[in-house]
Backbone and ligand atoms as CSV (ligand in chain L), in Angstrom:
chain,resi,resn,atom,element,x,y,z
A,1,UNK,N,N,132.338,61.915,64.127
A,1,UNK,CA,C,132.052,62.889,63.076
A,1,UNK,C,C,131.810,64.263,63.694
A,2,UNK,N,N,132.471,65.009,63.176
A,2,UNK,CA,C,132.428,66.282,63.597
A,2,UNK,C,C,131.084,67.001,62.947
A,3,UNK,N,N,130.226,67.553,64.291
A,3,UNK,CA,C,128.700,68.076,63.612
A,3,UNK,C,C,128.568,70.029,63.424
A,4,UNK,N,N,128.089,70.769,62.854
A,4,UNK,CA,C,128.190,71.962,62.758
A,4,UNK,C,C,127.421,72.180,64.238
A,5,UNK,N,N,127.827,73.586,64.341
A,5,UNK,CA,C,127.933,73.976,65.847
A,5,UNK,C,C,126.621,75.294,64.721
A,6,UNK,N,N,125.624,75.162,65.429
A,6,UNK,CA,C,124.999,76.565,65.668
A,6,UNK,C,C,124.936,77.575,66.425
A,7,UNK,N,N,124.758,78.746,65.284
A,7,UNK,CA,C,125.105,79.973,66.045
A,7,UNK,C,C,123.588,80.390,66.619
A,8,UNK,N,N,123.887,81.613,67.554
A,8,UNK,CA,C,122.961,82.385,68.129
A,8,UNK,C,C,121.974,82.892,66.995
A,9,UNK,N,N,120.521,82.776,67.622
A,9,UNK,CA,C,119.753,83.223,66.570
A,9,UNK,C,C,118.864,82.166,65.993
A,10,UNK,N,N,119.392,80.826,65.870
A,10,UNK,CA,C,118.812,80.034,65.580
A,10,UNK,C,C,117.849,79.375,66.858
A,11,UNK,N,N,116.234,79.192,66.376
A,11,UNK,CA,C,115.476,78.803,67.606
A,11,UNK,C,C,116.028,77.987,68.284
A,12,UNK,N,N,116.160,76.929,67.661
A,12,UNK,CA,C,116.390,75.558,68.562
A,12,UNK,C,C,117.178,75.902,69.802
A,13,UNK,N,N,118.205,77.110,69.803
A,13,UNK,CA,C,118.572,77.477,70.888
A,13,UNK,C,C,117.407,77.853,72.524
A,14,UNK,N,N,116.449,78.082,71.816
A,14,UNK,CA,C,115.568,78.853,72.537
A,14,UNK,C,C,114.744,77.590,73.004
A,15,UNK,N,N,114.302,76.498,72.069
A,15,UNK,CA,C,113.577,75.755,72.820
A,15,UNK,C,C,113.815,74.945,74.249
A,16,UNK,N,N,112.867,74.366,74.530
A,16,UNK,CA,C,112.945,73.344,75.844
A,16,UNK,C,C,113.862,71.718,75.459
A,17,UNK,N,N,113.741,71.075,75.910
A,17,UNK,CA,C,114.440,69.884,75.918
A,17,UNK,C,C,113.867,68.795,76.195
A,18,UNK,N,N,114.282,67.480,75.421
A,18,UNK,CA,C,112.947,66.248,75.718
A,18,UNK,C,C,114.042,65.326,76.452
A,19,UNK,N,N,113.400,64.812,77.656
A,19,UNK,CA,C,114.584,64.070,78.329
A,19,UNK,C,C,114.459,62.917,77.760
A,20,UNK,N,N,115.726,61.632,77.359
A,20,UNK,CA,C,115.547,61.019,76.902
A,20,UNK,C,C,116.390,59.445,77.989
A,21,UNK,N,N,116.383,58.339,77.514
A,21,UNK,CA,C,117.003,57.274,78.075
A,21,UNK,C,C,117.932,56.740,77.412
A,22,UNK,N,N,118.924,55.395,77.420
A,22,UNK,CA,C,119.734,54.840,77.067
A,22,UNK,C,C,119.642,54.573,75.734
A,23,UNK,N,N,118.385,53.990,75.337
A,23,UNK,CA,C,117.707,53.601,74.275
A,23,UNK,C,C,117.580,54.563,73.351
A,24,UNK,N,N,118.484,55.928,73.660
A,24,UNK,CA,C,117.932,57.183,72.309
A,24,UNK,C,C,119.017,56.648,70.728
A,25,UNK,N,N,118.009,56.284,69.859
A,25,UNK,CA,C,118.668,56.153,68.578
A,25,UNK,C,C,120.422,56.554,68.698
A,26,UNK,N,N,121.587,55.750,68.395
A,26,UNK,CA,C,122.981,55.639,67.920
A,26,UNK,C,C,123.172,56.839,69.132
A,27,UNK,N,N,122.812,56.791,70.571
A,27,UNK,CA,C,123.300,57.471,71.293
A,27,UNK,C,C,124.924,57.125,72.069
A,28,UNK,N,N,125.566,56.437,71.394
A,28,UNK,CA,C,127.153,55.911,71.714
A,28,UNK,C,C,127.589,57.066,70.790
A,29,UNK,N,N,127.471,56.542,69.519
A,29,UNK,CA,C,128.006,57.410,68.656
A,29,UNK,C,C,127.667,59.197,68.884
A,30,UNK,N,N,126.624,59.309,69.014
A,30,UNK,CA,C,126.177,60.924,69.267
A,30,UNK,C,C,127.036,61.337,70.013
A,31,UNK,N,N,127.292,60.631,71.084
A,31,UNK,CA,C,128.063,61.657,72.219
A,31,UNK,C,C,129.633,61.878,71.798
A,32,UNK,N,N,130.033,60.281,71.121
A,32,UNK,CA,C,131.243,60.356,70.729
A,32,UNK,C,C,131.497,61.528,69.730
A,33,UNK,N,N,130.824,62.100,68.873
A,33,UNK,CA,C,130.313,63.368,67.629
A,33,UNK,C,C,130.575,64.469,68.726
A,34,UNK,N,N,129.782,64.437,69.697
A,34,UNK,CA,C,129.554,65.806,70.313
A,34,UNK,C,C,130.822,66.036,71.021
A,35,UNK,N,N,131.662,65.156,71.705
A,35,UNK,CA,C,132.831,65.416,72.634
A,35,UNK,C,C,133.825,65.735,71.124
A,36,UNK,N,N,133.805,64.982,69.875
A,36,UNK,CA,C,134.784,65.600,68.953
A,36,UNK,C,C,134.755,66.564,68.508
A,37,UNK,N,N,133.195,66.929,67.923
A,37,UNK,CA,C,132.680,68.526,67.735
A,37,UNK,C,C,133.118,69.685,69.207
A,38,UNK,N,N,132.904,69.280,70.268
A,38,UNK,CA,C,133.292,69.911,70.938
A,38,UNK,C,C,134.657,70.559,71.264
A,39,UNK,N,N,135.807,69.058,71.249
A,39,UNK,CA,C,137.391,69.408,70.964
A,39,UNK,C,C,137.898,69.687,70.255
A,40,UNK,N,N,136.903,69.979,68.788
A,40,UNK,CA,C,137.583,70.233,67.753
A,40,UNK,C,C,137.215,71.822,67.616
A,41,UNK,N,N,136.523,72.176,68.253
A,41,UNK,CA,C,136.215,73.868,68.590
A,41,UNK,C,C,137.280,73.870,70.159
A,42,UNK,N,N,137.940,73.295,70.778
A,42,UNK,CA,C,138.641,73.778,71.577
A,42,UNK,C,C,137.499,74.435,73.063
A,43,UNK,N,N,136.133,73.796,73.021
A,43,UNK,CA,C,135.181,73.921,73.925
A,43,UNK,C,C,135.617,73.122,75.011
A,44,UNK,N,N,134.977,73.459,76.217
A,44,UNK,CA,C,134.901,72.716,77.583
A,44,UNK,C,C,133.717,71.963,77.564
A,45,UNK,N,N,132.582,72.571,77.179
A,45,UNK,CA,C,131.182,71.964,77.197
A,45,UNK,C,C,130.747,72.154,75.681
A,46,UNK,N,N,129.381,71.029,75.662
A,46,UNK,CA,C,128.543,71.253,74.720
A,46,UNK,C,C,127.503,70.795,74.837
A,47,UNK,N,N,126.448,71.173,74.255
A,47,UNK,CA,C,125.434,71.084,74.961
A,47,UNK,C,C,124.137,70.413,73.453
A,48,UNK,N,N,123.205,69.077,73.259
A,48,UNK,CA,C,123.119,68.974,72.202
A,48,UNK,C,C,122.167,70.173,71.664
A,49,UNK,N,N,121.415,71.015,72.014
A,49,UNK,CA,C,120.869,71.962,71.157
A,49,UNK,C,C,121.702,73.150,70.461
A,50,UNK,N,N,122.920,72.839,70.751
A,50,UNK,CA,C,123.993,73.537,69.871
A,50,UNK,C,C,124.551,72.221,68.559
A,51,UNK,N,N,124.263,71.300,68.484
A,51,UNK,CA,C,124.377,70.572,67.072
A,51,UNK,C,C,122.752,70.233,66.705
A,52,UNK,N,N,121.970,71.128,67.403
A,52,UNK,CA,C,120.118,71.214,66.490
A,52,UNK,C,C,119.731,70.102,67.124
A,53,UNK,N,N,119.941,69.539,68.464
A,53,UNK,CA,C,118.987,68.470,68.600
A,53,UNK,C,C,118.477,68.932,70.235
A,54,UNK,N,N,116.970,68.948,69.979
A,54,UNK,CA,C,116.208,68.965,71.432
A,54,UNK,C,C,115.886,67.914,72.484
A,55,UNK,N,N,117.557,67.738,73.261
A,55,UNK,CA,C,117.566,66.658,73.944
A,55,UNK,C,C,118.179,66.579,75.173
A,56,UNK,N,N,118.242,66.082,76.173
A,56,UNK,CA,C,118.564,66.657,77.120
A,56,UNK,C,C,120.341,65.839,77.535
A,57,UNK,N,N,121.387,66.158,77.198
A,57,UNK,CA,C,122.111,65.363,76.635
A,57,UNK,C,C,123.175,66.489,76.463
A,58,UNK,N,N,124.898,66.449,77.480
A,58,UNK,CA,C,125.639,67.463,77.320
A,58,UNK,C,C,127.010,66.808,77.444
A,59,UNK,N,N,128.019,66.947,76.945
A,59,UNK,CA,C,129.108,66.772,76.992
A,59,UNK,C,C,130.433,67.917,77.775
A,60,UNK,N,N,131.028,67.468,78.885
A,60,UNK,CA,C,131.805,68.337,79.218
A,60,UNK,C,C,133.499,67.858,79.649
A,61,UNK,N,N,133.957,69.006,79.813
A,61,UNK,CA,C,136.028,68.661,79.486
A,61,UNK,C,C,136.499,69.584,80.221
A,62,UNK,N,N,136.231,69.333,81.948
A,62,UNK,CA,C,136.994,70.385,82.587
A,62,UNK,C,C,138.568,70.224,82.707
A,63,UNK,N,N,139.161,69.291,81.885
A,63,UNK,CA,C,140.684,68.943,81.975
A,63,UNK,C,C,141.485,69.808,81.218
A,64,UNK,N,N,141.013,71.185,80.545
A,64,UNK,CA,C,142.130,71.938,80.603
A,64,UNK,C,C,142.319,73.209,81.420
A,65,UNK,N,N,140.946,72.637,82.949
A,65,UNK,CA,C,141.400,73.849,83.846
A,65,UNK,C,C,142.265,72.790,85.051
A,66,UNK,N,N,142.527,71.720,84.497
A,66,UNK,CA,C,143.407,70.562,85.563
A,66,UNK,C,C,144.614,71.252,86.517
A,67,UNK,N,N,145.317,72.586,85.670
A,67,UNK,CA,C,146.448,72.931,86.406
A,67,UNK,C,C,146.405,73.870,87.251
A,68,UNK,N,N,145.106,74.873,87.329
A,68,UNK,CA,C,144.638,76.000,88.022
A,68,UNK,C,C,144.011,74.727,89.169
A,69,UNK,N,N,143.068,73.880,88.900
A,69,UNK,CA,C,142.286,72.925,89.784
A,69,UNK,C,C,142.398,71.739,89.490
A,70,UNK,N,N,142.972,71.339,90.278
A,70,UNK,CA,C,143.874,70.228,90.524
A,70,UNK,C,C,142.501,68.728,89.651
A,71,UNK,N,N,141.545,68.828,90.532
A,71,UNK,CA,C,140.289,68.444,90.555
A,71,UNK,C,C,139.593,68.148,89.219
A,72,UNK,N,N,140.112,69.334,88.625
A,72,UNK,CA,C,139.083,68.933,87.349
A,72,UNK,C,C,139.833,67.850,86.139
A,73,UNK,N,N,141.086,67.331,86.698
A,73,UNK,CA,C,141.841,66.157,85.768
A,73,UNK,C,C,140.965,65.242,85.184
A,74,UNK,N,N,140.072,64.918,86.143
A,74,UNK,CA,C,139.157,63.611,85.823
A,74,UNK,C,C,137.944,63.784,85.007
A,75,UNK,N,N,137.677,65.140,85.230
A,75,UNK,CA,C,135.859,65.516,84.533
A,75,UNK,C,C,135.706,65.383,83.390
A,76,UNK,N,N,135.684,64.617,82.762
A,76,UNK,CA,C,135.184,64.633,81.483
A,76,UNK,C,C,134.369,63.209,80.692
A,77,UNK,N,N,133.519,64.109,80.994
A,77,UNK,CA,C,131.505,63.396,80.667
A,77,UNK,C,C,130.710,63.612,79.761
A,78,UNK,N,N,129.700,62.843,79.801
A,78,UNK,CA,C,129.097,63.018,79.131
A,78,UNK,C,C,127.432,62.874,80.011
A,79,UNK,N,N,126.538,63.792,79.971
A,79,UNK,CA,C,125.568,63.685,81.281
A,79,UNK,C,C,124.281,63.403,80.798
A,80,UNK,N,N,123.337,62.816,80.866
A,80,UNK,CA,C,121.829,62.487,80.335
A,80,UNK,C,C,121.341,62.940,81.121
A,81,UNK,N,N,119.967,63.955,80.812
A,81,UNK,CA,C,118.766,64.364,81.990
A,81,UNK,C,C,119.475,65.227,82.955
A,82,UNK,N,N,120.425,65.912,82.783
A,82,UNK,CA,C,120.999,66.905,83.863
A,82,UNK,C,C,120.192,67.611,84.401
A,83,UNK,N,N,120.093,67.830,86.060
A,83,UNK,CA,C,119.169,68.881,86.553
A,83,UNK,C,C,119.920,69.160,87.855
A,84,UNK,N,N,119.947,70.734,87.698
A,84,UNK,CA,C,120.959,71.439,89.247
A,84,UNK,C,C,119.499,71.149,90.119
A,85,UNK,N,N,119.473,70.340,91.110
A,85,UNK,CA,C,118.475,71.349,91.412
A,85,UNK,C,C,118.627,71.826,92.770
A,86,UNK,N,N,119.646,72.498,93.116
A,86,UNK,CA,C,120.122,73.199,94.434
A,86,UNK,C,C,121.410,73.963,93.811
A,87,UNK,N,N,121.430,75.143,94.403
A,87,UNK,CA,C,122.942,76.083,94.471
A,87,UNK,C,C,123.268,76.493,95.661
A,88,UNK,N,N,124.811,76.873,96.026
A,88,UNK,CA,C,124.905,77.619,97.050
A,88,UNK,C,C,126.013,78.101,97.211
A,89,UNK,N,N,126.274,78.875,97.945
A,89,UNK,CA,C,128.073,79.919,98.018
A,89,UNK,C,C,127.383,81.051,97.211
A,90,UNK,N,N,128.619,82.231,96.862
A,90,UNK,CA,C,128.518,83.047,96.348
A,90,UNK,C,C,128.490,83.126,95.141
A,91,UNK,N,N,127.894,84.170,94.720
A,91,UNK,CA,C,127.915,84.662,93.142
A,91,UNK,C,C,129.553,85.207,92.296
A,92,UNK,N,N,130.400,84.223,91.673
A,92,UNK,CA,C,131.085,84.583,91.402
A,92,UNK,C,C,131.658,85.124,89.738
A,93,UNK,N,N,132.089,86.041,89.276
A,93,UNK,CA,C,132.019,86.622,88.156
A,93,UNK,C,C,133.292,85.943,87.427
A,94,UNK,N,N,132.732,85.296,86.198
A,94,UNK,CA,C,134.350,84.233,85.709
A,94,UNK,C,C,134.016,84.996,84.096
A,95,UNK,N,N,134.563,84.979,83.030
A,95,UNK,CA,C,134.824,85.615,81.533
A,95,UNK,C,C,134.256,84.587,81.185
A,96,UNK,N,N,132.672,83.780,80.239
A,96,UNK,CA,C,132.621,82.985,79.649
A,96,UNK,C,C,132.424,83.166,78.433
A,97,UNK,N,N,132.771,82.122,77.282
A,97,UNK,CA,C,132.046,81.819,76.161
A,97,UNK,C,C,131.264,80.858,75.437
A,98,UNK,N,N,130.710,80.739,74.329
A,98,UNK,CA,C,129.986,79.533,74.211
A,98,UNK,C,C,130.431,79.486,72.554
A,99,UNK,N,N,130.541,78.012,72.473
A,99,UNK,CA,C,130.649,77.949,71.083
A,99,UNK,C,C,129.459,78.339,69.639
A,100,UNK,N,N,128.142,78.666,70.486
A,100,UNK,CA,C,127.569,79.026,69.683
A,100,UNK,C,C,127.251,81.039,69.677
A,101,UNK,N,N,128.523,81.081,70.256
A,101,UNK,CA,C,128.885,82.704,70.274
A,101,UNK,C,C,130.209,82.977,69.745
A,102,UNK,N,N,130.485,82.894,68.555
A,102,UNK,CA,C,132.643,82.842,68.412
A,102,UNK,C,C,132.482,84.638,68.379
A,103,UNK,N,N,133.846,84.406,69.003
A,103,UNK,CA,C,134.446,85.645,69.807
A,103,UNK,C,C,133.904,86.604,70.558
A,104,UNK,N,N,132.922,86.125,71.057
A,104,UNK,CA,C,132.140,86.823,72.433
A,104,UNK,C,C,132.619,86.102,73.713
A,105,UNK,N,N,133.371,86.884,74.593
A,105,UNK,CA,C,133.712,86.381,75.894
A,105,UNK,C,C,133.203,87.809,76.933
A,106,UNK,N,N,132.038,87.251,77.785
A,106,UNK,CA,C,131.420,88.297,78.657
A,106,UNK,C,C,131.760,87.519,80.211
A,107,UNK,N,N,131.610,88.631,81.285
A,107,UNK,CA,C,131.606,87.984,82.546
A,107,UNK,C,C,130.617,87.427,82.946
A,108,UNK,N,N,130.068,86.568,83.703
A,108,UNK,CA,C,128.728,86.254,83.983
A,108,UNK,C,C,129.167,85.421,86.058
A,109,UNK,N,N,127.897,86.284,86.307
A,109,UNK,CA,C,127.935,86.044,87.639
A,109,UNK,C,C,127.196,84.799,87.888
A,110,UNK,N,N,127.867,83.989,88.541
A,110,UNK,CA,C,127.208,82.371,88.933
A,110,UNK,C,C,127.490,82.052,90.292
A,111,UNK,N,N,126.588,81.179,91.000
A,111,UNK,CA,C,126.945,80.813,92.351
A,111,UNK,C,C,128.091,79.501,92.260
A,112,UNK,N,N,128.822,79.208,93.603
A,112,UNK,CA,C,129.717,78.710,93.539
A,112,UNK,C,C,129.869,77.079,93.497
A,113,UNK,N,N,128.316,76.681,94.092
A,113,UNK,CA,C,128.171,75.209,94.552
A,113,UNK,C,C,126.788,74.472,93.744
A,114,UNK,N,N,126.748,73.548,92.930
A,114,UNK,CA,C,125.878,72.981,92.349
A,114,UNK,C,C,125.643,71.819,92.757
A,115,UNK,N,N,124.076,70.855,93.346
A,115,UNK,CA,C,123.915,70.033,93.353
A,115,UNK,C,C,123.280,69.660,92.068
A,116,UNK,N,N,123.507,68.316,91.692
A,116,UNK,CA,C,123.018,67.926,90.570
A,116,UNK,C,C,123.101,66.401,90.315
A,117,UNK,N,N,121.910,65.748,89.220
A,117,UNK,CA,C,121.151,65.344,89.569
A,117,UNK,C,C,121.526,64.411,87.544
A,118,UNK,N,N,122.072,63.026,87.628
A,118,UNK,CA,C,122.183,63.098,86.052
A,118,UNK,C,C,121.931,61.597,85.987
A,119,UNK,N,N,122.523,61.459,84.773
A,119,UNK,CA,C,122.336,59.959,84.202
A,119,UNK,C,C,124.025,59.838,83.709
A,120,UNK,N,N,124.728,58.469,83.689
A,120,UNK,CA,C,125.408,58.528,83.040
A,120,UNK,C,C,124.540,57.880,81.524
A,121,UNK,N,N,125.408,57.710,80.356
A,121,UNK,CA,C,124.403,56.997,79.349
A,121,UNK,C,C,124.519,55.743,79.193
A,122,UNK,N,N,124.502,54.910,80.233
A,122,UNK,CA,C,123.887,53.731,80.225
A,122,UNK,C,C,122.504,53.806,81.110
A,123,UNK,N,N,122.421,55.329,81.957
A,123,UNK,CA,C,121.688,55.105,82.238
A,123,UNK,C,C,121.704,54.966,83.914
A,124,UNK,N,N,122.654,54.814,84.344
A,124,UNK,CA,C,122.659,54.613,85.624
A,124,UNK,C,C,123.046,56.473,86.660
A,125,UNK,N,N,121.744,56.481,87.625
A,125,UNK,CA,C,121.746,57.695,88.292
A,125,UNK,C,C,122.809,58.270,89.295
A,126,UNK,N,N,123.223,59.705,89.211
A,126,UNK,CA,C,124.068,59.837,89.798
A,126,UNK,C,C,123.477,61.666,90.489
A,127,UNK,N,N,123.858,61.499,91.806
A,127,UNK,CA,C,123.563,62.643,92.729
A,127,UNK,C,C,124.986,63.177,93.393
A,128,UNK,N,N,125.154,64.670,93.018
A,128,UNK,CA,C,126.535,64.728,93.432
A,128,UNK,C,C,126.751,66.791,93.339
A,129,UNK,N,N,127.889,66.981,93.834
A,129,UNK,CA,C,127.661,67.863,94.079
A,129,UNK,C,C,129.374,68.503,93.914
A,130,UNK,N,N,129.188,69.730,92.736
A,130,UNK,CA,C,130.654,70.161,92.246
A,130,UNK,C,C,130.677,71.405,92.665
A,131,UNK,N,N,131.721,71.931,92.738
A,131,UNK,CA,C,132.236,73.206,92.788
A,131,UNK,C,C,132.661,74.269,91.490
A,132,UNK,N,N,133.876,75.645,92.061
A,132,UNK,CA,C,134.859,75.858,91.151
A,132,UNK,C,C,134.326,75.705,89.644
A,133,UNK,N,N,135.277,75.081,88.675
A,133,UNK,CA,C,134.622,75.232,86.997
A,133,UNK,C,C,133.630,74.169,86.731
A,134,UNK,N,N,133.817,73.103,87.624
A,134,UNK,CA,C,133.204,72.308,86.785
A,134,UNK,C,C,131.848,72.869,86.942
A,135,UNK,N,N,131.626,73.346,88.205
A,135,UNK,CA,C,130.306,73.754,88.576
A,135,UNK,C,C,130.008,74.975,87.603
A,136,UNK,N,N,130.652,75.688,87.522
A,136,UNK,CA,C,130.740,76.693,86.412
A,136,UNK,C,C,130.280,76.104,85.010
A,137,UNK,N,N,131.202,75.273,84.752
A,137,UNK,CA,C,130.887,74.553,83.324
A,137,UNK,C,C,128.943,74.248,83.478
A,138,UNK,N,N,128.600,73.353,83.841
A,138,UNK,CA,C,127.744,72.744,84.738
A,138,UNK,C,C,126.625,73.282,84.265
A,139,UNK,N,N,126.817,74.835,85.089
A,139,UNK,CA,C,125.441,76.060,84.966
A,139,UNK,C,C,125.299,76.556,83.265
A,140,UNK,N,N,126.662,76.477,82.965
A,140,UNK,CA,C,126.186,76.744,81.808
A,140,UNK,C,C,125.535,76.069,80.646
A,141,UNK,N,N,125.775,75.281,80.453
A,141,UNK,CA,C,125.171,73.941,79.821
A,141,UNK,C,C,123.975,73.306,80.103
A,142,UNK,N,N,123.733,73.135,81.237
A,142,UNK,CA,C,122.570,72.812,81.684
A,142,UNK,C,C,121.513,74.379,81.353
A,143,UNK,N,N,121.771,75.215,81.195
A,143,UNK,CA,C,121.141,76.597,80.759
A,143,UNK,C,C,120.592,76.027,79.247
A,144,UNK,N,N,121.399,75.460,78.489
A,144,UNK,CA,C,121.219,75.443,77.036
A,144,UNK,C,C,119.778,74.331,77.023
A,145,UNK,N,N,119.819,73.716,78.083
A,145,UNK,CA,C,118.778,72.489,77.687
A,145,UNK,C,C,117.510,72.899,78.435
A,146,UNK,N,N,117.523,74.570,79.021
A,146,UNK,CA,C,116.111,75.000,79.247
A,146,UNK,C,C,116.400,76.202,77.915
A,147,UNK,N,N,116.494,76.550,77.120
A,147,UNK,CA,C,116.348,77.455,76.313
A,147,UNK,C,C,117.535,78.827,76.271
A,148,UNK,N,N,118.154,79.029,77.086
A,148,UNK,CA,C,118.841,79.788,77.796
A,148,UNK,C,C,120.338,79.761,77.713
A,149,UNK,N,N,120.652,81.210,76.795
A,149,UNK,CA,C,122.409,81.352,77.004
A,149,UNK,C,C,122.930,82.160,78.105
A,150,UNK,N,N,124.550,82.118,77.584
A,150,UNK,CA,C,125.225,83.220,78.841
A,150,UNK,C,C,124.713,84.262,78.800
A,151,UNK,N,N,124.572,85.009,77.907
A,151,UNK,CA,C,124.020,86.295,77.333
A,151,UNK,C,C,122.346,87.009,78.011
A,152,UNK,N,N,121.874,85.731,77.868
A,152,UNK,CA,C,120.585,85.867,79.113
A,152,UNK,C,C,121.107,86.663,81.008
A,153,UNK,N,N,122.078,86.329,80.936
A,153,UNK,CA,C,122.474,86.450,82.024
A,153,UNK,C,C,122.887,87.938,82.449
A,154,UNK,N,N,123.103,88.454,81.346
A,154,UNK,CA,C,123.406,90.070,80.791
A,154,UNK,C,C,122.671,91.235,81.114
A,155,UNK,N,N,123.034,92.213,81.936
A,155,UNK,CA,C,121.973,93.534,82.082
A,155,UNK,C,C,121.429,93.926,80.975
A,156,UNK,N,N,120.530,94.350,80.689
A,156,UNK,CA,C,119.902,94.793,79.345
A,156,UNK,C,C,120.507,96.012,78.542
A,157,UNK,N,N,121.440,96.814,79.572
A,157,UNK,CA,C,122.670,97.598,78.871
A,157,UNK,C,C,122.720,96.969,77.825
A,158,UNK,N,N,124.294,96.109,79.163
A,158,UNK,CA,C,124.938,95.373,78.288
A,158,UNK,C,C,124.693,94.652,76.809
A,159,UNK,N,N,123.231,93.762,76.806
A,159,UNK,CA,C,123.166,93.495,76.141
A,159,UNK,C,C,123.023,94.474,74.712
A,160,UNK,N,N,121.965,95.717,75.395
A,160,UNK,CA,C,121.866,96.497,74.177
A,160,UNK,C,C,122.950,96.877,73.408
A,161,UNK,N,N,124.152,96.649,74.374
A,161,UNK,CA,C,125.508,97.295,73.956
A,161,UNK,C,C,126.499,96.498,73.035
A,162,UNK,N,N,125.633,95.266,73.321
A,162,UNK,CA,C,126.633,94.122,72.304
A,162,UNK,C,C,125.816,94.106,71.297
A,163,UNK,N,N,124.532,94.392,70.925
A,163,UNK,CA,C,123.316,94.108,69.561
A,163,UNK,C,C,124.171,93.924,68.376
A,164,UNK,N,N,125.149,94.506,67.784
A,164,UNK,CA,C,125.717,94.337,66.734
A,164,UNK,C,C,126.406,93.286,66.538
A,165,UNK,N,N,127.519,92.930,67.750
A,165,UNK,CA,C,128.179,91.834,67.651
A,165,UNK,C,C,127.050,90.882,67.466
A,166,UNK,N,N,126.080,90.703,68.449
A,166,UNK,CA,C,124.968,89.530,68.433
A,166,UNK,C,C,124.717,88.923,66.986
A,167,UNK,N,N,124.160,90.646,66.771
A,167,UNK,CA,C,123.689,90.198,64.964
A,167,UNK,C,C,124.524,89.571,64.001
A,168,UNK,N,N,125.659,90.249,63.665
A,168,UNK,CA,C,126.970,89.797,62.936
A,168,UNK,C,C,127.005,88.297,62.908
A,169,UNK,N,N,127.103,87.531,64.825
A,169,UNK,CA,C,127.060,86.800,64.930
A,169,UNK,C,C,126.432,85.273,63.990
A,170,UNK,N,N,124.457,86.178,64.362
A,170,UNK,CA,C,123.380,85.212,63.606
A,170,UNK,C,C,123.904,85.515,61.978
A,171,UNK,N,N,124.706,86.486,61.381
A,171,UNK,CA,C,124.700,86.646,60.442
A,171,UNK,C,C,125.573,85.611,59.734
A,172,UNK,N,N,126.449,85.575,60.361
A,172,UNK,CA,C,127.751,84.847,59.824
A,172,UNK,C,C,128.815,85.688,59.515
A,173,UNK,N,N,128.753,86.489,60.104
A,173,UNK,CA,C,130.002,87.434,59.533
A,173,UNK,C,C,130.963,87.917,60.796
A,174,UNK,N,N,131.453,86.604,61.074
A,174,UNK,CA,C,132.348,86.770,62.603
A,174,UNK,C,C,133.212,85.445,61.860
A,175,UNK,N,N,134.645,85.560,62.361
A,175,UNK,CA,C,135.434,84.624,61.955
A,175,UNK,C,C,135.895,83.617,62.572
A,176,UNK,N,N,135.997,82.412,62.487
A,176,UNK,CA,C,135.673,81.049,63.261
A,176,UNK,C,C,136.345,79.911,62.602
A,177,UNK,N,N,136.665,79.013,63.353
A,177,UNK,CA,C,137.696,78.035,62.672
A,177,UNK,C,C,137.109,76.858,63.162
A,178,UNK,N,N,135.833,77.140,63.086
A,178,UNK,CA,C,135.147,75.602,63.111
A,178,UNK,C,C,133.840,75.574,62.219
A,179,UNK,N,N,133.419,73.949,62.122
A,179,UNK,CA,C,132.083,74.277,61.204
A,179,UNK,C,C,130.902,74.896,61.973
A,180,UNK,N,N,129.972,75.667,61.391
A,180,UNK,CA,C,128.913,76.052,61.961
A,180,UNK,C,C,128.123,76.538,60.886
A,181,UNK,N,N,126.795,76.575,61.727
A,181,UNK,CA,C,125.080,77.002,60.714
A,181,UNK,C,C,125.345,77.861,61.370
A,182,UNK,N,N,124.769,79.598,60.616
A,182,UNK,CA,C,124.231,80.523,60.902
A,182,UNK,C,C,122.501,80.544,60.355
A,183,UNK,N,N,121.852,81.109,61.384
A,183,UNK,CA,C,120.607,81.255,60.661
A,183,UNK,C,C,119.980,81.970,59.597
A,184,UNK,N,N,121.204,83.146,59.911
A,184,UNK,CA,C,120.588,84.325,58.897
A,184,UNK,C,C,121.487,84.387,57.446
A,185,UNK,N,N,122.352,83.317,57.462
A,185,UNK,CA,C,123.374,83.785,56.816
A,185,UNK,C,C,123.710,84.328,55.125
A,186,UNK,N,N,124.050,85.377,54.626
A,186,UNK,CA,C,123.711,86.207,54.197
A,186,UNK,C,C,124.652,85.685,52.735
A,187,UNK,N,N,124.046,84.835,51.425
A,187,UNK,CA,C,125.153,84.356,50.478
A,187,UNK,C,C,125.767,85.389,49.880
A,188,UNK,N,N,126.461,85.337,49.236
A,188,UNK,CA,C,127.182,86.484,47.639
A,188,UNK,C,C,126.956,85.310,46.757
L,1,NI,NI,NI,127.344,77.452,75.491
């Protein structure tokens, strides 16, 4: 089932995340929701506090950067309890977006090497260490389940410089071809 994607603006973006285990209520089905909600927005990642749930719990699809990186054919997961907790290499500047931003694509500077630290959802632990997008993918998502978007990542210019788009955004008045909650959103 395809779940509405929330936009920016709405808290739940902002909150923290409750780590959870195998045992989380119809968690087969959830993820299966979130990887369709996700492909059906044409996303790489998703993250669950973008379908309103505070959980620590992300879905990702580095297989349509398979032909630039050879590597990322296989990635596509689903991660419980994700935690980087090491980086290293350089800070590199890639164009991202997030589905709970439609038509905002900003650069954002990220380091190159992530260790990290997950569950698959049965539950069984995994320690490992990516590069390139997936690692890219990775940082970003795992951002969503401490409170935190791309946009955080933004000089305060910048950001001041996008305020309108932002708003529009929470407003609902940006055009999008998937379902989504706005918080503010404004009826006729
Ligand atoms: Ni995102």
């Amino acid at each position: 089932m395809i779940r509405p994607i929330v936009a920016y603006g709405d808290t739940v973006l902002r909150r923290q995340t409750e780590t959870i285990g195998p045992d989380y209520p119809d968690l087969k089905q959830l993820v299966e929701d979130m990887f369709e909600t996700m492909e059906h927005a044409n996303g790489v990642g998703l993250a669950a506090p973008q379908i309103g749930l505070s959980i620590k719990l992300i879905v990702v699809d580095a297989t349509p950067f398979a032909e630039e990186e050879p590597k990322c054919a296989d990635f596509r997961k689903a991660l419980m309890n994700p935690e980087i907790y090491a980086t290293e290499g350089e800070e590199w500047a890639f164009e991202e977006g997030c589905l709970s931003f439609p038509g905002l694509h900003e650069d954002v500077m990220r380091p190159e090497t992530v260790h990290i630290r997950y569950q698959d959802i049965d539950g069984t632990p995994h320690d490992e260490v990516y590069d390139g997008y997936v690692a890219r993918i990775l940082q970003h998502e795992c951002d969503h389940l401490n409170g935190k978007t791309f946009v955080d990542h933004l000089s305060s210019l910048r950001k001041s410089f996008l305020r309108r788009k932002l708003d529009n955004i929470t407003k609902g008045a940006v055009s999008v071809d998937y379902k989504m909650r706005f918080p503010n959103l404004k009826h006729r």
